[in-house]
Structure formats: C-alpha cells, structure tokens
N, CA, C and O atoms as a Tinker XYZ file with bonds, in Angstrom:
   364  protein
     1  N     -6.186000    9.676000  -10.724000    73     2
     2  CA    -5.911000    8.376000  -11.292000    64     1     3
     3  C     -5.852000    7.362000  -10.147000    63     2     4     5
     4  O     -5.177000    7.563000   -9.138000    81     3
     5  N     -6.794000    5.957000  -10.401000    73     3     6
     6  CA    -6.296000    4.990000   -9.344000    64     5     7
     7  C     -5.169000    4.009000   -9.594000    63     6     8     9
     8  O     -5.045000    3.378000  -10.643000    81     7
     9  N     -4.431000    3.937000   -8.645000    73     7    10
    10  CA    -3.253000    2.826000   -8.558000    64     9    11
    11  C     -3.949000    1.980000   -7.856000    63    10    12    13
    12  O     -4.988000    2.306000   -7.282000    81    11
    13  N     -3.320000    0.500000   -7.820000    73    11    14
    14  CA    -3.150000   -0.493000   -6.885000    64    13    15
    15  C     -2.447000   -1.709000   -7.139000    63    14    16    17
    16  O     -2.331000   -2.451000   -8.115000    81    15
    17  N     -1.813000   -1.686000   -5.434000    73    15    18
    18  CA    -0.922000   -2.389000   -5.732000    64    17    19
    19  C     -1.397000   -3.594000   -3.938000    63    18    20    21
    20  O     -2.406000   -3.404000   -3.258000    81    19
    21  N     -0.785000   -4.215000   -3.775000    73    19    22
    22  CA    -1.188000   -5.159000   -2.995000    64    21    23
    23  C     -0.154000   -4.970000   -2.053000    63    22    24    25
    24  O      0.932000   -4.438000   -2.284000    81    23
    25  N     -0.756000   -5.684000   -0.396000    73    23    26
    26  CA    -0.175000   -4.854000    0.615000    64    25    27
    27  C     -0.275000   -6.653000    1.786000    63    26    28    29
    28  O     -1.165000   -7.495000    1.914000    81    27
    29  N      0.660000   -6.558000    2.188000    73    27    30
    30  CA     0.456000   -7.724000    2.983000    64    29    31
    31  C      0.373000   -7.270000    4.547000    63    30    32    33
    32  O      1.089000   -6.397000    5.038000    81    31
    33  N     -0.639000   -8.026000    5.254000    73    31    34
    34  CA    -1.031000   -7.485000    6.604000    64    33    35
    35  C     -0.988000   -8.779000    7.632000    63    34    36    37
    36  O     -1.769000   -9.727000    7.546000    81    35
    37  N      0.077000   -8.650000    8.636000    73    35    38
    38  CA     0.289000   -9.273000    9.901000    64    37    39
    39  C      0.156000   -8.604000   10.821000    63    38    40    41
    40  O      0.609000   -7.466000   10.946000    81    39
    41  N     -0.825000   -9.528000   12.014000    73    39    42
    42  CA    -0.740000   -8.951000   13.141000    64    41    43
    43  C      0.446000   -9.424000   14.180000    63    42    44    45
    44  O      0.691000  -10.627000   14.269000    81    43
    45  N      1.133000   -8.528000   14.915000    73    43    46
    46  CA     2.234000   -8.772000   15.963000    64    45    47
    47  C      2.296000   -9.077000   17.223000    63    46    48    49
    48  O      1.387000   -8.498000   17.820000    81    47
    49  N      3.174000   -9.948000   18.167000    73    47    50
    50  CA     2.586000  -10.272000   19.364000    64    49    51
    51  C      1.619000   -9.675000   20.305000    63    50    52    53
    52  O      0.694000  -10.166000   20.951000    81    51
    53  N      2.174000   -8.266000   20.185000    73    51    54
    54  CA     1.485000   -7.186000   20.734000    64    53    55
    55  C      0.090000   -6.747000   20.315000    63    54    56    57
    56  O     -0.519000   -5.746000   20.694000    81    55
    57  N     -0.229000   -7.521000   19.612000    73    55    58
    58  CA    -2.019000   -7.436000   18.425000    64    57    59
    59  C     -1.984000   -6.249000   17.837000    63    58    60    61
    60  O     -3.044000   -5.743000   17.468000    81    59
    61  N     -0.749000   -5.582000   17.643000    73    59    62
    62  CA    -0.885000   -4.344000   16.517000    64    61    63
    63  C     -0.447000   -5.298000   15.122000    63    62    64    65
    64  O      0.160000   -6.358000   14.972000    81    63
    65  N     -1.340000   -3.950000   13.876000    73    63    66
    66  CA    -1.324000   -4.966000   12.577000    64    65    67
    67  C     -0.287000   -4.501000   11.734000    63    66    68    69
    68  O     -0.756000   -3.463000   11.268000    81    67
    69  N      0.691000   -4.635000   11.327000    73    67    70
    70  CA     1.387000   -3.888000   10.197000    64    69    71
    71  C      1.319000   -4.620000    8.814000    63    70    72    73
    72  O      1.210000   -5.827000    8.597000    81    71
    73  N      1.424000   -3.439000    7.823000    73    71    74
    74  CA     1.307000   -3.697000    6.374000    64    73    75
    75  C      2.421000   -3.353000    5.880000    63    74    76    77
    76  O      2.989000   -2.321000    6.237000    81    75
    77  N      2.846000   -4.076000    5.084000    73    75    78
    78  CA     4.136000   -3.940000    3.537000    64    77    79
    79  C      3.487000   -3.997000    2.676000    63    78    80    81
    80  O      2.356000   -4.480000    2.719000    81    79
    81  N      4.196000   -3.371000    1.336000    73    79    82
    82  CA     3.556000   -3.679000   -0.045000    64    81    83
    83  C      4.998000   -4.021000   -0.978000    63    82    84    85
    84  O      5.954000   -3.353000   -1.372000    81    83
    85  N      4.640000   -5.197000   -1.065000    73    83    86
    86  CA     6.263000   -5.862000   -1.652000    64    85    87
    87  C      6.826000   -5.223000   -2.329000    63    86    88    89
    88  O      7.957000   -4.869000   -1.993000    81    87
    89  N      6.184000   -4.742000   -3.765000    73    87    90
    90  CA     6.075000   -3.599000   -4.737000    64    89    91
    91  C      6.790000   -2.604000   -4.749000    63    90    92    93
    92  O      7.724000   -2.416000   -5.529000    81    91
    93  N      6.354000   -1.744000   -3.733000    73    91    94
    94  CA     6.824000   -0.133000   -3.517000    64    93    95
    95  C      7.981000   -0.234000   -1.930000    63    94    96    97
    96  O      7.594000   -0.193000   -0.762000    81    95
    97  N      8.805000   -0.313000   -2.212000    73    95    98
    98  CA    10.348000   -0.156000   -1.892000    64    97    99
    99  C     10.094000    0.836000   -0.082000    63    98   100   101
   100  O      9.693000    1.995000    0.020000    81    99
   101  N     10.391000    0.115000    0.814000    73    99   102
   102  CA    10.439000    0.888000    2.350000    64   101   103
   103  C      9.017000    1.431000    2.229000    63   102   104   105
   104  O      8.982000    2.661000    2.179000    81   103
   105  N      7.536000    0.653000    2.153000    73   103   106
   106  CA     6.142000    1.746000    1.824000    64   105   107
   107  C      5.613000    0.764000    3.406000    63   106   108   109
   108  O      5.308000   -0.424000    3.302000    81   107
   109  N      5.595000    1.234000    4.286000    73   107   110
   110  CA     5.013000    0.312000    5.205000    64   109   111
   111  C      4.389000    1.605000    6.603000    63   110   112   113
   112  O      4.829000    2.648000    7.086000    81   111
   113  N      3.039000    0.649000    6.808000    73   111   114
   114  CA     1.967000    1.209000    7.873000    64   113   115
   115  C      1.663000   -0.085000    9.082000    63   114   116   117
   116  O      1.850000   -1.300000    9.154000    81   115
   117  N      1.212000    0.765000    9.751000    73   115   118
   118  CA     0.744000   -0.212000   10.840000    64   117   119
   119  C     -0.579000    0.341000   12.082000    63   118   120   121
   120  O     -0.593000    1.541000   12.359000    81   119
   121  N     -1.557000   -0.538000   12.717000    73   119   122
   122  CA    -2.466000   -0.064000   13.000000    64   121   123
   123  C     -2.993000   -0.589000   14.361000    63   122   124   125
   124  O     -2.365000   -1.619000   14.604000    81   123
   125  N     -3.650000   -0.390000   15.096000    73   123   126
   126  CA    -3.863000   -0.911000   15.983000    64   125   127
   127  C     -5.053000   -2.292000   16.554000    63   126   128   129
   128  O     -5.151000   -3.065000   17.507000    81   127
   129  N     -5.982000   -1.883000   14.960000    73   127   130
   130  CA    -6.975000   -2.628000   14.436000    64   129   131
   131  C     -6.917000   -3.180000   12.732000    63   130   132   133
   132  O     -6.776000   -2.159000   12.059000    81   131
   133  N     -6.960000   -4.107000   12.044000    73   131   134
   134  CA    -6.883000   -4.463000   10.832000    64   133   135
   135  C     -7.481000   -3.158000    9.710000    63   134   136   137
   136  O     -7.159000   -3.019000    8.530000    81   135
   137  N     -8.081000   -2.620000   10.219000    73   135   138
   138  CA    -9.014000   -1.473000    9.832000    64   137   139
   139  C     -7.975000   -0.305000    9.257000    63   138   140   141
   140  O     -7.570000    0.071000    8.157000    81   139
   141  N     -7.764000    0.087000   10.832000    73   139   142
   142  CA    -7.082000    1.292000   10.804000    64   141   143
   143  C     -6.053000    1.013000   10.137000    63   142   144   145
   144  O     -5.851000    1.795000    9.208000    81   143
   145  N     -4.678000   -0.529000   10.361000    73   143   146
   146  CA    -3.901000   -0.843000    9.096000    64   145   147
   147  C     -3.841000   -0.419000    7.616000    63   146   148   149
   148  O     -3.066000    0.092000    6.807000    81   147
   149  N     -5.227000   -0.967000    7.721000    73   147   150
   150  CA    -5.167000   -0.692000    5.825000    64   149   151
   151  C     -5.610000    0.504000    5.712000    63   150   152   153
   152  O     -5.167000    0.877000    4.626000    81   151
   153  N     -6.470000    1.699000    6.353000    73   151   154
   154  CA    -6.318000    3.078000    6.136000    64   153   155
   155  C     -4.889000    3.617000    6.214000    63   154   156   157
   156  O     -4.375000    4.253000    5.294000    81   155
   157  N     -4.269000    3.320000    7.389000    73   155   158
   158  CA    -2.978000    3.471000    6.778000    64   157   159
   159  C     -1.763000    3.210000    6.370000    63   158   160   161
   160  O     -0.734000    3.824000    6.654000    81   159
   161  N     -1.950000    1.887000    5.403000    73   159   162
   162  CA    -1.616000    1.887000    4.576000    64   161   163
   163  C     -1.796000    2.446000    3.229000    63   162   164   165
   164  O     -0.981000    2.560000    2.314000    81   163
   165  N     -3.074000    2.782000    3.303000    73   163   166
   166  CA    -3.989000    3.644000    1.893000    64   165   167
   167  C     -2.610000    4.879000    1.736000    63   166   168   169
   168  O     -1.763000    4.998000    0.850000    81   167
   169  N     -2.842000    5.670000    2.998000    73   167   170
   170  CA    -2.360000    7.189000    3.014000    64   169   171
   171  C     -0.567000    7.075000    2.730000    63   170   172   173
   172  O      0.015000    7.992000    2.151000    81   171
   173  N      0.333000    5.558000    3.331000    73   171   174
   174  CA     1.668000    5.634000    2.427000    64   173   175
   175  C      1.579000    5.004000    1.178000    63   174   176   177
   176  O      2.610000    4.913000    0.512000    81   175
   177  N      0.454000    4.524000    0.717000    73   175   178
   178  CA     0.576000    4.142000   -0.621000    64   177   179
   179  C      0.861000    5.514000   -1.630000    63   178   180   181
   180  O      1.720000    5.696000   -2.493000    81   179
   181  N      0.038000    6.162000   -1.257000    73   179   182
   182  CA    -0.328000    7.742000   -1.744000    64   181   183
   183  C      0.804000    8.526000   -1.668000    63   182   184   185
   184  O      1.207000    9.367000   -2.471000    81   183
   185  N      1.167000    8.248000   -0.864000    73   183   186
   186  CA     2.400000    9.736000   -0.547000    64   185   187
   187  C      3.684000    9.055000   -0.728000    63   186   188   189
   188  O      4.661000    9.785000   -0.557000    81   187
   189  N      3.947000    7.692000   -1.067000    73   187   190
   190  CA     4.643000    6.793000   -1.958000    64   189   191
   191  C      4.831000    6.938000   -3.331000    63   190   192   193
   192  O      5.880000    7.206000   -3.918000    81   191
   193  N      3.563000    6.709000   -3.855000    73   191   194
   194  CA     3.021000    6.769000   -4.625000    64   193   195
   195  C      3.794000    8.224000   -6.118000    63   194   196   197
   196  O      4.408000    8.288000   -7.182000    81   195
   197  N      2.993000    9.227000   -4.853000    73   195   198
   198  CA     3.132000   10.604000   -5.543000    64   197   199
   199  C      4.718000   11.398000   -4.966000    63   198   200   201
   200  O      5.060000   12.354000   -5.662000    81   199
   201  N      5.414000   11.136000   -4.075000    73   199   202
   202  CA     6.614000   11.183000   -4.487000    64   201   203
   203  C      7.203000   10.703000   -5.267000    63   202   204   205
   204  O      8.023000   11.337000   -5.931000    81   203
   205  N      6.923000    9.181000   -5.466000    73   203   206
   206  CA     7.848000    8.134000   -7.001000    64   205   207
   207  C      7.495000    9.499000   -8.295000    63   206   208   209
   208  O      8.338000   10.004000   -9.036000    81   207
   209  N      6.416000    9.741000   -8.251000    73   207   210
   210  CA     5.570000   10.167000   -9.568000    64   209   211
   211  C      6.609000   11.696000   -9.758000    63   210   212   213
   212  O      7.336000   11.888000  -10.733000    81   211
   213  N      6.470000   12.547000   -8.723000    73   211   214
   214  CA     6.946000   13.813000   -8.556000    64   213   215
   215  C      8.280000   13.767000   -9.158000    63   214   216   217
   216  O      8.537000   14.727000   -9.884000    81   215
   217  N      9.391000   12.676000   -8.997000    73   215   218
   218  CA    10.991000   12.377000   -8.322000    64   217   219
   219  C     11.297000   12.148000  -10.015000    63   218   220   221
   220  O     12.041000   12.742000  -10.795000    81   219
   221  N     10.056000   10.633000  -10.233000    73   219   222
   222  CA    10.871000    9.820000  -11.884000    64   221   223
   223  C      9.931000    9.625000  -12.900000    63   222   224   225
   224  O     10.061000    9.730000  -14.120000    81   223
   225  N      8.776000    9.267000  -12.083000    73   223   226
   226  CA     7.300000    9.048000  -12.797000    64   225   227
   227  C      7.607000    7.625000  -13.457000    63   226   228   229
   228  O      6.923000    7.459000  -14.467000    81   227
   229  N      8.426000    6.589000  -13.167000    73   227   230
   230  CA     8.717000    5.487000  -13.192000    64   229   231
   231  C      7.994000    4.400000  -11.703000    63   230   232   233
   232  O      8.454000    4.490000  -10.564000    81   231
   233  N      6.854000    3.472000  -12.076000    73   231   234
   234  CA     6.002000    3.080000  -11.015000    64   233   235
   235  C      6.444000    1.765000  -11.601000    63   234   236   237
   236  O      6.694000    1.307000  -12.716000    81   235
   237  N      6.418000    1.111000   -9.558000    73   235   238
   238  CA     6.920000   -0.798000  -10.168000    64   237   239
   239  C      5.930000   -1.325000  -10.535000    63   238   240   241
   240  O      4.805000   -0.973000  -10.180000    81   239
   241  N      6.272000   -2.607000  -11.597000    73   239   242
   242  CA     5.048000   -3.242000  -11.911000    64   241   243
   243  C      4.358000   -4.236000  -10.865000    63   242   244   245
   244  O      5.176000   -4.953000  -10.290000    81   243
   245  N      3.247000   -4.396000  -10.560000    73   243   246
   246  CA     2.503000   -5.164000   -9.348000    64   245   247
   247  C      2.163000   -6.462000   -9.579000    63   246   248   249
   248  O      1.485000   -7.017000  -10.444000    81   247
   249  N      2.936000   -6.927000   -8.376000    73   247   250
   250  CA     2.733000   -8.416000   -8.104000    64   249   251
   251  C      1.178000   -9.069000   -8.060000    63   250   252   253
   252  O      0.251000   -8.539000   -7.448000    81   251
   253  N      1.080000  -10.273000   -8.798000    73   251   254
   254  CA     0.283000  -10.731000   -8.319000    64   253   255
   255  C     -0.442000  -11.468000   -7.083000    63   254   256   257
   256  O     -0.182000  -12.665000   -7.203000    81   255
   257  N     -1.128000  -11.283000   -6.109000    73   255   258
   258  CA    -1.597000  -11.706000   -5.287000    64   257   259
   259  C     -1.109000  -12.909000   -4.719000    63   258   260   261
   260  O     -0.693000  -13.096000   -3.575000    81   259
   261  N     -1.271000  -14.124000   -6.175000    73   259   262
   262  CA    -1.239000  -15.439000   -6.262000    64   261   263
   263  C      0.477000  -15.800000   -5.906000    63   262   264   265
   264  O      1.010000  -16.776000   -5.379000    81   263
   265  N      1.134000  -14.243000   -6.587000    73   263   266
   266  CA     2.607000  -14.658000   -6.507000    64   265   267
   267  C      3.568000  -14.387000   -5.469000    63   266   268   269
   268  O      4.788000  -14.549000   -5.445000    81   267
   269  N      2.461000  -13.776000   -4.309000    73   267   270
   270  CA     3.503000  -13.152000   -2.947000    64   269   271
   271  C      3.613000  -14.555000   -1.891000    63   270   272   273
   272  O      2.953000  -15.582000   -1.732000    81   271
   273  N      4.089000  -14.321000   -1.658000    73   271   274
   274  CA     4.686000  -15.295000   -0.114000    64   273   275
   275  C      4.136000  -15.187000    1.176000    63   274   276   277
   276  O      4.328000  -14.062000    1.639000    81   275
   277  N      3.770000  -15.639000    1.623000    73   275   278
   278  CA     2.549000  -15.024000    2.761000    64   277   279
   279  C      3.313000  -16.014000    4.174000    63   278   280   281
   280  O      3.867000  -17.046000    3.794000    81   279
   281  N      3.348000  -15.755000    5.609000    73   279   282
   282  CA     4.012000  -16.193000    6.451000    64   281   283
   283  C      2.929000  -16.568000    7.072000    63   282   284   285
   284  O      2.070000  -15.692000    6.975000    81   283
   285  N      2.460000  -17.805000    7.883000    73   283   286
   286  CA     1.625000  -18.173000    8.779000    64   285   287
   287  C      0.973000  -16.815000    9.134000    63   286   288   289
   288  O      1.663000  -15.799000    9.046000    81   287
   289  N     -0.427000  -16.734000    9.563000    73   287   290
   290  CA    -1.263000  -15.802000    9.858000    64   289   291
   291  C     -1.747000  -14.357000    8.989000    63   290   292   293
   292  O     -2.761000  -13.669000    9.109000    81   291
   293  N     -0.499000  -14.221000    8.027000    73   291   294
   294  CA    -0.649000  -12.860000    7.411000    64   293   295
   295  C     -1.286000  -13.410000    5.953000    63   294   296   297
   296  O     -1.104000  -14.454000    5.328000    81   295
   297  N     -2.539000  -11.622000    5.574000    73   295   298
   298  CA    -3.115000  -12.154000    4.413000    64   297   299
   299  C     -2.284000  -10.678000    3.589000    63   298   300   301
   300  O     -1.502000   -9.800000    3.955000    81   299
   301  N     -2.890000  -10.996000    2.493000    73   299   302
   302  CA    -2.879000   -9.820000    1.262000    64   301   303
   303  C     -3.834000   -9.135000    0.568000    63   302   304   305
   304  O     -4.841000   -9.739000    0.199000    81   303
   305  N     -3.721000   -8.239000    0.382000    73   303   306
   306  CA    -5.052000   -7.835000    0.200000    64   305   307
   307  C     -4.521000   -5.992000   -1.040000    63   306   308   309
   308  O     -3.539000   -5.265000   -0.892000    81   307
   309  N     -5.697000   -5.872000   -2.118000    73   307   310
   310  CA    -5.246000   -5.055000   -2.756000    64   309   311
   311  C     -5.471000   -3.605000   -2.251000    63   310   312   313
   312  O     -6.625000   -3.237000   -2.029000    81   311
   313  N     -4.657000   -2.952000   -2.101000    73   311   314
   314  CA    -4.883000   -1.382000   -1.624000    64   313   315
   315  C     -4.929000   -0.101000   -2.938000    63   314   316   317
   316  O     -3.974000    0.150000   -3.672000    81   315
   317  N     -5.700000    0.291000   -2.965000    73   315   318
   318  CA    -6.168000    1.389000   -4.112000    64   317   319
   319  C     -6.132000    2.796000   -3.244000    63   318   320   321
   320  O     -6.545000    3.074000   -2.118000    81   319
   321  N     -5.387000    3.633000   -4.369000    73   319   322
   322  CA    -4.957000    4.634000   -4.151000    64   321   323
   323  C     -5.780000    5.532000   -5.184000    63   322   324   325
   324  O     -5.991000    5.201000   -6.351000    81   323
   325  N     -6.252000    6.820000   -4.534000    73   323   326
   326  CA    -6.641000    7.589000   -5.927000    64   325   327
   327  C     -5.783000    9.194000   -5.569000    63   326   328   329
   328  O     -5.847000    9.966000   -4.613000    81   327
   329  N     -4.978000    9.195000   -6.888000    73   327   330
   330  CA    -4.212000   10.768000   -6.747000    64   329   331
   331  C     -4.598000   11.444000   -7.925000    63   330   332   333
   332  O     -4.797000   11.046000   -9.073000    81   331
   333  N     -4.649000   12.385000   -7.469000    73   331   334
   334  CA    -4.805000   13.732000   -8.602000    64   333   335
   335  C     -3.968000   14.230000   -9.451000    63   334   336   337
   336  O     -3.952000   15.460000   -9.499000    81   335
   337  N     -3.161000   13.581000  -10.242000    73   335   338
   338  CA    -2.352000   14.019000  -11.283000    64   337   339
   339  C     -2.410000   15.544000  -12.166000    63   338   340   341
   340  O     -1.560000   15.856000  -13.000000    81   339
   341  N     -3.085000   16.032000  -11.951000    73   339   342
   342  CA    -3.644000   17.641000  -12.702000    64   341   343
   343  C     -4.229000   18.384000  -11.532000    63   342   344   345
   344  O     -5.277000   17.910000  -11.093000    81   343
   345  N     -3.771000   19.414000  -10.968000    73   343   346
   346  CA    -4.407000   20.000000  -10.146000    64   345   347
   347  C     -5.989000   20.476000  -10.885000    63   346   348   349
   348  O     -5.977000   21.098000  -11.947000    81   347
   349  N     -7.236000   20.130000  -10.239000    73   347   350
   350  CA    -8.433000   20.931000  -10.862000    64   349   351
   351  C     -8.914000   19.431000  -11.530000    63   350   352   353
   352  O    -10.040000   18.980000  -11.318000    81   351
   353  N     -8.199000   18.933000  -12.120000    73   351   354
   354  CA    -8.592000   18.080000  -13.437000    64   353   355
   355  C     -9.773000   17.257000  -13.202000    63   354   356   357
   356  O    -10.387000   17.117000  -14.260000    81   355
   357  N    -10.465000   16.512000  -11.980000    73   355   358
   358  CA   -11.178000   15.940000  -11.563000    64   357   359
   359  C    -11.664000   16.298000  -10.167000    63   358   360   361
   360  O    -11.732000   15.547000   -9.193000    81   359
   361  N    -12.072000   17.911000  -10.270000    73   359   362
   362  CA   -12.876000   18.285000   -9.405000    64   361   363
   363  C    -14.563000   18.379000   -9.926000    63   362   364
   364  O    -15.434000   18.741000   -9.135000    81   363
C-alpha cells in the first residue's frame, strides 16, 4: 500500500539537509545532499509508518502542502512510502 505524507527539507549551516514530516510525530532524516535527504527520509517514513501500523493501525491525517509553515530557505515536498501490508500479497 502507498502512503504519503509531506516532509519539509532545510539545509543547515554546515550544508547538511534535514527533513521533518509535521504529520508523523519525532519521523525525521537528514542527508548530506538534498537527494540523499529525501531517500532518507523515504526509509523513516516506512519504518514510521509500519511501526504506527504494527503498535495501533491508527495513521495521522496529512497536512496539506498549502497548510505547512515553511521558514526562509526550506521547501516541502510529498514523500511516498510503499509497504507491504500482507506478507506475499503483492509479489
């Protein structure tokens, strides 16, 4: 199944990039290139994601783009997750 939820990406004095996703509660990555950021951010969306699912199976509802708060320099951008809910089921 794909999720997505939106992930906000600043780069830091140091030119490393880190990502939050307002959404999903302590879910944050960071990268050394904008690139590598949002790969990983992909991989804690996922393992975010599928612990929430494992724990309550209760997922927050996702902000709109239009409705996040963005700080000088940082953008947003949507991050899609695909997990396997059925072992086998979509092999």
């Amino acid at each position: 199944m794909k999720f997505v939820y939106p992930a906000v990406f600043k780069k830091d004095p140091d030119g490393r990039f880190h990502a939050a996703f307002p959404d999903l509660e302590g879910c944050f990555a960071e990268g050394s290139t904008l690139e590598e950021a949002f790969e990983k951010a992909k991989e804690a969306e996922i393992d975010w994601l599928s612990l929430e699912l494992e724990e309550e199976g209760d997922l927050p509802a996702r902000s709109r783009l239009e409705d996040i708060p963005l700080e000088e320099g940082a953008v947003v951008r949507n991050v899609t997750a695909t997990i396997r809910l059925t072992e086998g089921y979509d092999e």
